[in-house]
Backbone as XML, in Angstrom:
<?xml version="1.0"?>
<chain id="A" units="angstrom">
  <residue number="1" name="UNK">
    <atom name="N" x="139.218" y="-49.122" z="-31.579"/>
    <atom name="CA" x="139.670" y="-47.914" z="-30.919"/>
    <atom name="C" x="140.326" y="-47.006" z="-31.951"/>
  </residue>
  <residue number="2" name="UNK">
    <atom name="N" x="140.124" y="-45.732" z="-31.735"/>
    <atom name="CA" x="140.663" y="-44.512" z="-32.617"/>
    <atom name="C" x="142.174" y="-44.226" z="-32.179"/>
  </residue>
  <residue number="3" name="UNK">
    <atom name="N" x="143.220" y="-44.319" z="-32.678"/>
    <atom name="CA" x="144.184" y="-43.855" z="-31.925"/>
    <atom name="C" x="144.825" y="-42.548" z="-33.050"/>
  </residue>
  <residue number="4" name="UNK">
    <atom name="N" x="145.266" y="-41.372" z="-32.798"/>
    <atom name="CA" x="145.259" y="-40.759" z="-33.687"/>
    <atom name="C" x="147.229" y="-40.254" z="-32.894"/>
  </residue>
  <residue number="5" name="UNK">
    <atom name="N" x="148.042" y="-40.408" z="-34.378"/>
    <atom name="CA" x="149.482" y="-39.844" z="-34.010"/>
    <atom name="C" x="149.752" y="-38.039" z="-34.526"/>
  </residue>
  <residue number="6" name="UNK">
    <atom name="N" x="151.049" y="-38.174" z="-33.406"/>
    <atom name="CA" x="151.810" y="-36.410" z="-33.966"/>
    <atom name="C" x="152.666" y="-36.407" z="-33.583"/>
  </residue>
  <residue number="7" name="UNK">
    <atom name="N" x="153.410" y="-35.388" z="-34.292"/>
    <atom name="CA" x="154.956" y="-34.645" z="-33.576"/>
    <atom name="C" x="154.678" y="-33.426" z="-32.820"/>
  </residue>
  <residue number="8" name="UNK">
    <atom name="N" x="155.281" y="-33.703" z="-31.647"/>
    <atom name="CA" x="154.442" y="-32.897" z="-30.660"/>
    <atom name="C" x="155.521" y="-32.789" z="-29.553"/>
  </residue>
  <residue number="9" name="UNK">
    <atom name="N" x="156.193" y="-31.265" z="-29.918"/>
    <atom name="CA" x="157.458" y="-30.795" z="-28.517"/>
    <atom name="C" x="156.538" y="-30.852" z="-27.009"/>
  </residue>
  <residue number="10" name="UNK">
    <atom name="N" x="156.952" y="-31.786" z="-26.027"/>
    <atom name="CA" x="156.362" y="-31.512" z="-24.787"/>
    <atom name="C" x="157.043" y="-32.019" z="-23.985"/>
  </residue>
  <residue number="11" name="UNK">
    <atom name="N" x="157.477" y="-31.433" z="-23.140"/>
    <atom name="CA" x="158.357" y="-31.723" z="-21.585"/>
    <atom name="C" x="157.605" y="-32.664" z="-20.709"/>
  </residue>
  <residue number="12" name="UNK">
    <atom name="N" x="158.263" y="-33.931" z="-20.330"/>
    <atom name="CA" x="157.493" y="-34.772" z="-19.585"/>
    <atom name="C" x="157.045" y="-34.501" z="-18.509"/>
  </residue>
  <residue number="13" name="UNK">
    <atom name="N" x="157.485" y="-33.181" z="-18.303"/>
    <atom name="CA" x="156.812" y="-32.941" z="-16.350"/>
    <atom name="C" x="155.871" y="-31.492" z="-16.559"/>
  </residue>
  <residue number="14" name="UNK">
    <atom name="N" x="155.366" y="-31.402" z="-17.439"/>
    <atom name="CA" x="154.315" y="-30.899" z="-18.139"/>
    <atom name="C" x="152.918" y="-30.919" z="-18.559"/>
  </residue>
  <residue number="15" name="UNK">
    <atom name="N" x="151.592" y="-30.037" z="-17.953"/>
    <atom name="CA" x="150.659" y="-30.129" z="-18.233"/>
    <atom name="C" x="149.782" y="-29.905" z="-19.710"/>
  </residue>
  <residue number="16" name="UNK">
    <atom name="N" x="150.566" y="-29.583" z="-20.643"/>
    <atom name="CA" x="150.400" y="-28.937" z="-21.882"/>
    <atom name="C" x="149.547" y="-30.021" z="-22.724"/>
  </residue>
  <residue number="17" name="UNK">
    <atom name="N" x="148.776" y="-29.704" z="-24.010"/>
    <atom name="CA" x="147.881" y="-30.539" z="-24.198"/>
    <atom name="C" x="148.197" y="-30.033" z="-25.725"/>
  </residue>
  <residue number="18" name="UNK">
    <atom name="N" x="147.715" y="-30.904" z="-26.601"/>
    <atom name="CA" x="147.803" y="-30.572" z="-28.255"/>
    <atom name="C" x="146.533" y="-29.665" z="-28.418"/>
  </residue>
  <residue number="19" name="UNK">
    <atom name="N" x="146.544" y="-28.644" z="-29.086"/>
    <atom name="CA" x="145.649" y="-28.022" z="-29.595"/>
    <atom name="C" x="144.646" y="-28.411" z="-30.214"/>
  </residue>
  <residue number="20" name="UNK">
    <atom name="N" x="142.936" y="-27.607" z="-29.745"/>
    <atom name="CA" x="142.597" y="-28.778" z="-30.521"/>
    <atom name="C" x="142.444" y="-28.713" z="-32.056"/>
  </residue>
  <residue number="21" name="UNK">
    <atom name="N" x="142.953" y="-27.592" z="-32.743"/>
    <atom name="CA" x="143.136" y="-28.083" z="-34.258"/>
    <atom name="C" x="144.399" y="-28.404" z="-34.562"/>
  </residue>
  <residue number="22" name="UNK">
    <atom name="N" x="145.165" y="-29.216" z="-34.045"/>
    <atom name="CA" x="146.258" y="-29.103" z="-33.988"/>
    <atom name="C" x="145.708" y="-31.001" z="-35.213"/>
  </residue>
  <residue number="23" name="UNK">
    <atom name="N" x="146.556" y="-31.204" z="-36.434"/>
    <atom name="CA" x="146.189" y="-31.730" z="-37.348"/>
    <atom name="C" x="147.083" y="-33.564" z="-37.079"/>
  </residue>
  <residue number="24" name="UNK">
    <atom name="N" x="146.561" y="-34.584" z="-36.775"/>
    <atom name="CA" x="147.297" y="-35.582" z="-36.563"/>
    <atom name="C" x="148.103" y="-35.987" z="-37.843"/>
  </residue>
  <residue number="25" name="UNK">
    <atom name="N" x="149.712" y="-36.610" z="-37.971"/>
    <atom name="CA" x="150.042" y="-37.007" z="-39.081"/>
    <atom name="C" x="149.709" y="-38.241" z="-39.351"/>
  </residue>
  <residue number="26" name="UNK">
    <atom name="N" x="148.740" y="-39.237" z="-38.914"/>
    <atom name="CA" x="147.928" y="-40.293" z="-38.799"/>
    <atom name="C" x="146.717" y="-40.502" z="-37.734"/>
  </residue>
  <residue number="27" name="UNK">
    <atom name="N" x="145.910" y="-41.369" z="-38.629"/>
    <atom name="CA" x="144.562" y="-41.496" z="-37.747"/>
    <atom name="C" x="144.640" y="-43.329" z="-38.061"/>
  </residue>
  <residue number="28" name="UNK">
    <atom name="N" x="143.896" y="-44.225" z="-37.031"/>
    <atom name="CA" x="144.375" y="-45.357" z="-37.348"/>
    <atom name="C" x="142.848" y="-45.955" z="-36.481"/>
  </residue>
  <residue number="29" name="UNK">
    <atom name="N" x="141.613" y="-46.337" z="-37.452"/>
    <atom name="CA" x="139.986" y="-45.868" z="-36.554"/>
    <atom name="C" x="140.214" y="-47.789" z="-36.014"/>
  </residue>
  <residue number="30" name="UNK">
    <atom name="N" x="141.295" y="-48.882" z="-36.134"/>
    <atom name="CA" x="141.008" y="-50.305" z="-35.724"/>
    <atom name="C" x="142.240" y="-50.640" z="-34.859"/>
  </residue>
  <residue number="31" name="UNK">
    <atom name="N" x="142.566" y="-49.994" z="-33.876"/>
    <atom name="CA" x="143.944" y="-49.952" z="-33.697"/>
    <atom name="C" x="143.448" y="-51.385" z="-32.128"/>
  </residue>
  <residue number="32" name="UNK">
    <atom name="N" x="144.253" y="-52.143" z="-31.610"/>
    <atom name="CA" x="143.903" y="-53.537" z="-30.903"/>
    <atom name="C" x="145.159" y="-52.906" z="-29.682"/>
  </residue>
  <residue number="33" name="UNK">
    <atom name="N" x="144.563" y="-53.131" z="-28.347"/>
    <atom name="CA" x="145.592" y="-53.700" z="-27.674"/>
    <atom name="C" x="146.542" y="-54.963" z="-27.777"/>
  </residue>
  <residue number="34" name="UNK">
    <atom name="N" x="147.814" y="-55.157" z="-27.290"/>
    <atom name="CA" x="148.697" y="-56.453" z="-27.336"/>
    <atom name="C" x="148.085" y="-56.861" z="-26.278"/>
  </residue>
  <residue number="35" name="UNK">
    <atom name="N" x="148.084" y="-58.126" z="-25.849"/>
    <atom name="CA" x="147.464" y="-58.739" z="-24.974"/>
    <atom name="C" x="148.485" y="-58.736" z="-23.886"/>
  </residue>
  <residue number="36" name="UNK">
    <atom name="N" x="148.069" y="-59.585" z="-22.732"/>
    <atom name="CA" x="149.343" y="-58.926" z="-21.736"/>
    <atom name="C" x="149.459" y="-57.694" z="-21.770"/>
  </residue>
  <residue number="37" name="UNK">
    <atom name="N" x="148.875" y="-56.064" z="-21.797"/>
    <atom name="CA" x="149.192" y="-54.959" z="-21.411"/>
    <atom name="C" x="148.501" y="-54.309" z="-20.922"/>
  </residue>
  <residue number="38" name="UNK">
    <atom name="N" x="148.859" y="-52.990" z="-20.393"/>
    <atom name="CA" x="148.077" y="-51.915" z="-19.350"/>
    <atom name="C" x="147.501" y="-50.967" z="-19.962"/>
  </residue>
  <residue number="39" name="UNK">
    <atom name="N" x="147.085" y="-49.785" z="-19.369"/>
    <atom name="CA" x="146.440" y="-48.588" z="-19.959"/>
    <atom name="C" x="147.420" y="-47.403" z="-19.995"/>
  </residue>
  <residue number="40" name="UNK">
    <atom name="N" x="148.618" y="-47.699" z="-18.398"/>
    <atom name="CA" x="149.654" y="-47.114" z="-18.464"/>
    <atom name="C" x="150.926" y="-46.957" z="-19.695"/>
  </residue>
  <residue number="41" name="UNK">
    <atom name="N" x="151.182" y="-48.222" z="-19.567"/>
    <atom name="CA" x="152.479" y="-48.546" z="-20.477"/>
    <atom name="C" x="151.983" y="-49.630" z="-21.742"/>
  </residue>
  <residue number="42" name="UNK">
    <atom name="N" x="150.738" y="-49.131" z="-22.877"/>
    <atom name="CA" x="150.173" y="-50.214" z="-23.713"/>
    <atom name="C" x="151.286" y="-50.458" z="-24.466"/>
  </residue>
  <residue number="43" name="UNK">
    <atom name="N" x="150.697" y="-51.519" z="-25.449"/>
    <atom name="CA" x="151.331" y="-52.110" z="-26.954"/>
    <atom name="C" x="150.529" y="-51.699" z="-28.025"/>
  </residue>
  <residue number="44" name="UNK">
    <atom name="N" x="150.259" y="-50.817" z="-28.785"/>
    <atom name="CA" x="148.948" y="-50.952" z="-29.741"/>
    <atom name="C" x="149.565" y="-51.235" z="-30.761"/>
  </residue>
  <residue number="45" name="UNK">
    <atom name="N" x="148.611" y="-52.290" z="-31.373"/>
    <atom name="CA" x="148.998" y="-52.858" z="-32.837"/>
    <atom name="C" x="148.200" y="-52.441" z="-33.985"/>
  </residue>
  <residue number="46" name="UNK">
    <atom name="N" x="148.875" y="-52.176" z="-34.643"/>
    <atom name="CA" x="148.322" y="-51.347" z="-36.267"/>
    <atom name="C" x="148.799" y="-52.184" z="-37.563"/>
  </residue>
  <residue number="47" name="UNK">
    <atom name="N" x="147.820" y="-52.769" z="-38.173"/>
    <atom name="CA" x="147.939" y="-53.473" z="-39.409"/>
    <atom name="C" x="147.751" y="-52.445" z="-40.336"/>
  </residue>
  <residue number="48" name="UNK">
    <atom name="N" x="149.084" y="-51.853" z="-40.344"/>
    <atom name="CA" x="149.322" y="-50.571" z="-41.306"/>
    <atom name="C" x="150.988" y="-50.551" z="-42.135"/>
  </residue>
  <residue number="49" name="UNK">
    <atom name="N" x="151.612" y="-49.859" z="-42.673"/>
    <atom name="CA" x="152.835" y="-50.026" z="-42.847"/>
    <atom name="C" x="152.986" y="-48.527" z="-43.181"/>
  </residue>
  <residue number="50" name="UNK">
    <atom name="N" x="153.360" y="-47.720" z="-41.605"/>
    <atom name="CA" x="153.367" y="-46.536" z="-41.027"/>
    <atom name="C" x="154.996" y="-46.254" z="-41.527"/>
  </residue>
  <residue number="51" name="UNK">
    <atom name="N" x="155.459" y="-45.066" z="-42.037"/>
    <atom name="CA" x="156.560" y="-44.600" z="-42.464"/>
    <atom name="C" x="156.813" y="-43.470" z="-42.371"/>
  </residue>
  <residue number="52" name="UNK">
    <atom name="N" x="155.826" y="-42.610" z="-41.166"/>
    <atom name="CA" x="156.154" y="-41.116" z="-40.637"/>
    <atom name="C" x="156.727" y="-41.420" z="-39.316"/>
  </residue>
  <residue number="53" name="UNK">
    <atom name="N" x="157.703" y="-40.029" z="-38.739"/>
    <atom name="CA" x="158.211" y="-39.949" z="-38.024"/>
    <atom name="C" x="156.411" y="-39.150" z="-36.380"/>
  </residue>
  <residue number="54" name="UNK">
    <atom name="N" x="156.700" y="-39.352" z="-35.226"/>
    <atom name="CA" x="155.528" y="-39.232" z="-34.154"/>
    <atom name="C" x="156.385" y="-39.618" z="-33.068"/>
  </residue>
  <residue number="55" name="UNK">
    <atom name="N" x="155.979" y="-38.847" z="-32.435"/>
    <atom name="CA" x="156.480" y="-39.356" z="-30.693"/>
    <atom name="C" x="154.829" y="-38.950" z="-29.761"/>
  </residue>
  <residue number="56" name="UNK">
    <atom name="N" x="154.148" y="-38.499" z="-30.225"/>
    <atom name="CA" x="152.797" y="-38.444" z="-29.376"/>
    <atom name="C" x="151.801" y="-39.558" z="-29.885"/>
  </residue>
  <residue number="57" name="UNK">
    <atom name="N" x="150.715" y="-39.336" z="-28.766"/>
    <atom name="CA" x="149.643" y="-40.577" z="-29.551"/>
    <atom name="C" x="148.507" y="-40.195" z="-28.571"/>
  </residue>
  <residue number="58" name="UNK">
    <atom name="N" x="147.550" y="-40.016" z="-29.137"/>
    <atom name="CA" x="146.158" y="-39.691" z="-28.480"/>
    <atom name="C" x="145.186" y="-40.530" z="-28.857"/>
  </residue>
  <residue number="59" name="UNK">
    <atom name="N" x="144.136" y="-41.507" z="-27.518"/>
    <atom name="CA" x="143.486" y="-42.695" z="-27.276"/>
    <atom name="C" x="142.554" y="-41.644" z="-27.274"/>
  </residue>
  <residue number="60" name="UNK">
    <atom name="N" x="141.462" y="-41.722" z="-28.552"/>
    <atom name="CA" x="140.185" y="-40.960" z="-28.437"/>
    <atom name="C" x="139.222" y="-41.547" z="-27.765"/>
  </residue>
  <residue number="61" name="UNK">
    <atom name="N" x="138.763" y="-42.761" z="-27.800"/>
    <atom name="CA" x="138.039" y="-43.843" z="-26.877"/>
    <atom name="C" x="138.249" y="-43.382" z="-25.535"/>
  </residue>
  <residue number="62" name="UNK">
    <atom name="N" x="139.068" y="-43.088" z="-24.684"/>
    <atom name="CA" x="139.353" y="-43.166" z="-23.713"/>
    <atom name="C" x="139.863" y="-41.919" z="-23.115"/>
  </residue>
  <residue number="63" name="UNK">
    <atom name="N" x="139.910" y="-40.896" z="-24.409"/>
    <atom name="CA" x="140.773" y="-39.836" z="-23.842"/>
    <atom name="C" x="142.027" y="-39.670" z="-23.105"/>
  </residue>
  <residue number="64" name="UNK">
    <atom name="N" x="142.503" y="-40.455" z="-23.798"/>
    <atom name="CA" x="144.005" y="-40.879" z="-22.826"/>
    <atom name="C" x="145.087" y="-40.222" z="-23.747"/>
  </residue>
  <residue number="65" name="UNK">
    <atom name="N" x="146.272" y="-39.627" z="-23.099"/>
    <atom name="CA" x="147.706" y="-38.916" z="-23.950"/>
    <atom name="C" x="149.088" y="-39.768" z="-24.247"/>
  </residue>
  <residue number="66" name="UNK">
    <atom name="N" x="149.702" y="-40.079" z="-24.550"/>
    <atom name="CA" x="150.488" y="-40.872" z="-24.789"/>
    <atom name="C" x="151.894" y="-40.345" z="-25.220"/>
  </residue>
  <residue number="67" name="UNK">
    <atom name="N" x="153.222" y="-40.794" z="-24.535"/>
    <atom name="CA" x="154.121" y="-40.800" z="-25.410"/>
    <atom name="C" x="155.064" y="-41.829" z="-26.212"/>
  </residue>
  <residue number="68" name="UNK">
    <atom name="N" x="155.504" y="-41.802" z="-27.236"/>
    <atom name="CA" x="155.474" y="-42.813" z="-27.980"/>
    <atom name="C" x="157.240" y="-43.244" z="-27.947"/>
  </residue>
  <residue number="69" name="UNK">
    <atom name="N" x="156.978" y="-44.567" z="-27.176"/>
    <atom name="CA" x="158.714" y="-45.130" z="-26.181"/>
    <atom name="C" x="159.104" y="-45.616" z="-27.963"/>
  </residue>
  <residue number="70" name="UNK">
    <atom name="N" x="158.603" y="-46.498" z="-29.119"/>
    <atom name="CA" x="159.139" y="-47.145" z="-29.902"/>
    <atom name="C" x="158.273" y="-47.884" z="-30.669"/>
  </residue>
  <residue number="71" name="UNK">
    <atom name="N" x="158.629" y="-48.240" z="-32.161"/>
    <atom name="CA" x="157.652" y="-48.924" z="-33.004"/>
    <atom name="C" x="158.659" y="-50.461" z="-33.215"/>
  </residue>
  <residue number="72" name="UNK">
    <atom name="N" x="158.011" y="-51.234" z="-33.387"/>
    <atom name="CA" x="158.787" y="-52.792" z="-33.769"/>
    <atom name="C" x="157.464" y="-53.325" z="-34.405"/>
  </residue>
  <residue number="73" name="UNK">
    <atom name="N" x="158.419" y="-53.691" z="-35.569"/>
    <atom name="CA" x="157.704" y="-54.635" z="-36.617"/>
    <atom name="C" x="157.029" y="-56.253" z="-36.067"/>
  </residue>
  <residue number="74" name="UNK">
    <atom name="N" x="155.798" y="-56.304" z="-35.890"/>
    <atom name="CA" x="155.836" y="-57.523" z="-35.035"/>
    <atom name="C" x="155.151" y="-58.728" z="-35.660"/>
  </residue>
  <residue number="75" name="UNK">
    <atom name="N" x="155.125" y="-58.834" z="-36.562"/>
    <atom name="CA" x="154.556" y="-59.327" z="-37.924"/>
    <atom name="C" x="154.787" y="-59.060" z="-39.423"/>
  </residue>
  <residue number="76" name="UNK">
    <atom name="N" x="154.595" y="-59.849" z="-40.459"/>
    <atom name="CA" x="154.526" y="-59.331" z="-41.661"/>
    <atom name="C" x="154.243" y="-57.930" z="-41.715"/>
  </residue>
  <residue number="77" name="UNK">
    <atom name="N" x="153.056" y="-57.369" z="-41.390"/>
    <atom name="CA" x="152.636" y="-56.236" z="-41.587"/>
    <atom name="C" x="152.113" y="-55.336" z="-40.234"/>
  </residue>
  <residue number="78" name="UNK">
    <atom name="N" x="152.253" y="-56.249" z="-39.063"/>
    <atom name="CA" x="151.395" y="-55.481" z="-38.031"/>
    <atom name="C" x="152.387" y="-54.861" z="-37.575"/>
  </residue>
  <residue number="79" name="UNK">
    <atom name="N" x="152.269" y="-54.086" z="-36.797"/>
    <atom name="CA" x="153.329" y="-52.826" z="-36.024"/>
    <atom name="C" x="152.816" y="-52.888" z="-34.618"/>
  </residue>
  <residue number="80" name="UNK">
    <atom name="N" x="153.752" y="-52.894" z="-33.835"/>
    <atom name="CA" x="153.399" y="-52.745" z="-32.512"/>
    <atom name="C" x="153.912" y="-51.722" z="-32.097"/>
  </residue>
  <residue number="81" name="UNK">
    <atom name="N" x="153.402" y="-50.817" z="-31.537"/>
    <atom name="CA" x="153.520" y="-49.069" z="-31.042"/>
    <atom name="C" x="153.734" y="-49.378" z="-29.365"/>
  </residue>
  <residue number="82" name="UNK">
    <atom name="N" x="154.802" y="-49.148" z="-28.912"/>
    <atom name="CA" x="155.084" y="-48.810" z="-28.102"/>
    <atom name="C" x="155.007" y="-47.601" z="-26.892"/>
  </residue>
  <residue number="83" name="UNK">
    <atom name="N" x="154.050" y="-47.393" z="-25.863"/>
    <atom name="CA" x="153.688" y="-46.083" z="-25.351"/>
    <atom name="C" x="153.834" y="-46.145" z="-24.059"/>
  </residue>
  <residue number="84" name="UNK">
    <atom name="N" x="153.905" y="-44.847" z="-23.697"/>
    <atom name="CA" x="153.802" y="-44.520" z="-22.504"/>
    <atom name="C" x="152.845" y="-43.637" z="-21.527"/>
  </residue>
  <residue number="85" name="UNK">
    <atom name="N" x="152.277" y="-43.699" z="-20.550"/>
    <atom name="CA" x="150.975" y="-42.986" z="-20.460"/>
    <atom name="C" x="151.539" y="-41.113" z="-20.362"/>
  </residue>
  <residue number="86" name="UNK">
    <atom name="N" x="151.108" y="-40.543" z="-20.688"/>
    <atom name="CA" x="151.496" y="-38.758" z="-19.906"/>
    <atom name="C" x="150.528" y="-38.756" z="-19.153"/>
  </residue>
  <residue number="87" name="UNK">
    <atom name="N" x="150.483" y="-38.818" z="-17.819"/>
    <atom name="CA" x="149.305" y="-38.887" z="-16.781"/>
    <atom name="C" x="149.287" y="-37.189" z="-16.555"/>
  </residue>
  <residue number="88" name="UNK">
    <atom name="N" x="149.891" y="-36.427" z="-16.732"/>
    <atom name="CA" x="149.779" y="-35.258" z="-16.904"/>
    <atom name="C" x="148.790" y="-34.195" z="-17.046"/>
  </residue>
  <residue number="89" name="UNK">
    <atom name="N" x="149.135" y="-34.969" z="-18.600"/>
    <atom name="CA" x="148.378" y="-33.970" z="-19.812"/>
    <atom name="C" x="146.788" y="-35.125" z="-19.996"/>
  </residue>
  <residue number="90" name="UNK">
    <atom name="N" x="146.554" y="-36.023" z="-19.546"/>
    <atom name="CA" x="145.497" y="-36.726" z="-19.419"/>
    <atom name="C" x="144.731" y="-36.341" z="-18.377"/>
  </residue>
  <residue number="91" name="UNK">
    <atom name="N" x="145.118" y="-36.267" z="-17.388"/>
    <atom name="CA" x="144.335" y="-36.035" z="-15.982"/>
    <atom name="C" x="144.532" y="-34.390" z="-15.829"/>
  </residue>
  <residue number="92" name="UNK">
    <atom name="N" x="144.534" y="-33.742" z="-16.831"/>
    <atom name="CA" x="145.097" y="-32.220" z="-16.353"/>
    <atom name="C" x="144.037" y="-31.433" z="-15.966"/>
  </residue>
  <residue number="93" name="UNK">
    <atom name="N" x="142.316" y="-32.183" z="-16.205"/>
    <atom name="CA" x="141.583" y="-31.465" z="-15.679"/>
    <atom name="C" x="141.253" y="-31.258" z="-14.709"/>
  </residue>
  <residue number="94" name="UNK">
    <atom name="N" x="141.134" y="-32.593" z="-13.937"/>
    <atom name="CA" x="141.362" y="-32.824" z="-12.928"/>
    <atom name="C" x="142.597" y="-32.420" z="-11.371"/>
  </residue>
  <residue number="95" name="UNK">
    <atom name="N" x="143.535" y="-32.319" z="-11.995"/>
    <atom name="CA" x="145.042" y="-31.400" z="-11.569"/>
    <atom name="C" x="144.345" y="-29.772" z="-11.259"/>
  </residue>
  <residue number="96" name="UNK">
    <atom name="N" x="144.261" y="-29.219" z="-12.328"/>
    <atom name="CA" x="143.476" y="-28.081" z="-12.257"/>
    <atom name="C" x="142.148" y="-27.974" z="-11.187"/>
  </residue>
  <residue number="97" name="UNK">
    <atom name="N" x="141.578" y="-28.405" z="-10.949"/>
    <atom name="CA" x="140.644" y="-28.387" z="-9.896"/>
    <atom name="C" x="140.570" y="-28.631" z="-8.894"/>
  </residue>
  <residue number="98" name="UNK">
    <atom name="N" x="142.233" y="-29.494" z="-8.071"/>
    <atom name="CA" x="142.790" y="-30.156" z="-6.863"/>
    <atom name="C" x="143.240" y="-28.578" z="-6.009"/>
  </residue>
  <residue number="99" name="UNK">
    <atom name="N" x="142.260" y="-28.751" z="-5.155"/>
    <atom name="CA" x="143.216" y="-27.575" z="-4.274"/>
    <atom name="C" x="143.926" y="-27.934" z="-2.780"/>
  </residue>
  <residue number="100" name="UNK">
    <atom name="N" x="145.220" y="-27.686" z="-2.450"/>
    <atom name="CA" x="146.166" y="-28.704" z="-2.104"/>
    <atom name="C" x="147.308" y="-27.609" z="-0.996"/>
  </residue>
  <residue number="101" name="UNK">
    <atom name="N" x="147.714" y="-27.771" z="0.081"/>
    <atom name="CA" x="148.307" y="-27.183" z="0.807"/>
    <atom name="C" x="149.582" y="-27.842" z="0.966"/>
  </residue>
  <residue number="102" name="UNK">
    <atom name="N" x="150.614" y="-27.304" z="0.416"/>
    <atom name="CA" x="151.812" y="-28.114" z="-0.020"/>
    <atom name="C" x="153.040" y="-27.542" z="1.393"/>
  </residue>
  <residue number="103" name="UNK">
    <atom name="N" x="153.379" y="-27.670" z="2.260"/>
    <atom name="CA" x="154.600" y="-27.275" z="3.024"/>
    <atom name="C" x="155.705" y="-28.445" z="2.664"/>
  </residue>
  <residue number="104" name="UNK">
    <atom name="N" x="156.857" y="-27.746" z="2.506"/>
    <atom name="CA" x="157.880" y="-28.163" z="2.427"/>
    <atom name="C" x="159.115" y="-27.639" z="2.882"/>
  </residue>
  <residue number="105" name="UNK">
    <atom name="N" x="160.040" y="-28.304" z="3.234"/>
    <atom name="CA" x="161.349" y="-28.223" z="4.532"/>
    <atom name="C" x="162.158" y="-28.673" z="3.644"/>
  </residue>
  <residue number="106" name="UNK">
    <atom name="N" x="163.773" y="-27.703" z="4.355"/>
    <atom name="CA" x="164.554" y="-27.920" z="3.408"/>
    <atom name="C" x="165.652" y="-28.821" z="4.900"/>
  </residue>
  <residue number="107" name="UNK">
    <atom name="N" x="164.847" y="-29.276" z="5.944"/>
    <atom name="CA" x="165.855" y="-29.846" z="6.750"/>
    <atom name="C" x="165.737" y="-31.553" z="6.230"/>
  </residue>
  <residue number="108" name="UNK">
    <atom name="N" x="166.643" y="-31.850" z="6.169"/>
    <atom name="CA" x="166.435" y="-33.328" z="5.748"/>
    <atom name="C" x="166.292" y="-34.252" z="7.195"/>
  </residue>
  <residue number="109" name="UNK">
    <atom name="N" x="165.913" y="-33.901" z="8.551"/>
    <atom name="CA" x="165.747" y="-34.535" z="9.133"/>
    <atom name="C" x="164.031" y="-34.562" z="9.211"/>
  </residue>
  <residue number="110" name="UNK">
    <atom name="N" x="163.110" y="-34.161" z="8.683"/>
    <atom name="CA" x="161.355" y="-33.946" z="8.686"/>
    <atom name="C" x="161.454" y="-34.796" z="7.349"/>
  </residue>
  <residue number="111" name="UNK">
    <atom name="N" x="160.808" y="-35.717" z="7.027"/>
    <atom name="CA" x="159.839" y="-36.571" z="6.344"/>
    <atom name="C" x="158.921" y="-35.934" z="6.001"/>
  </residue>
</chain>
């Protein structure tokens, strides 16, 4: 799997997406899931010895957005990347094409 990193200002309750020339400060083309994990909240492990600063992470395989919870050394040399999904900015095409009739009450007795 391709997983490609950045530093990347974005508000978590936000549809915003990286540009697409927007330049990764790493590309990483053998990157492994941890076993035991989701698509939501992965582990990806990188037999790299990564020393830039990133809080984004983009799953090219899958087209998936990511924000990046923490790195821990989990081996001699492997790194385990810590993420979180942005269902957001992943599904935003989809968001965009939902058309949706929203009412809302400010009595707190209506559910």
């Amino acid at each position: 799997m391709v997983l490609k990193l950045y530093s990347f200002s974005k508000k978590h309750n936000s549809t915003k997406q990286l540009a697409s020339e927007a330049a990764p400060i790493a590309v990483y083309n053998n990157v492994y899931l941890k076993e035991a994990t989701d698509l939501d909240e992965p582990t990806f492990l990188i037999d790299d010895n990564f020393q830039g600063t990133c809080n984004y992470a983009y799953l090219e395989d899958l087209g998936r957005f990511y924000f990046v919870k923490g790195w821990r050394l989990s081996n001699n040399r492997i790194w385990a990347l810590e993420c979180e999904c942005d269902a957001l900015a992943t599904y935003k095409a989809y968001i965009l094409l939902y058309e949706a009739f929203v009412e809302r009450t400010s009595d707190s007795r209506h559910y």
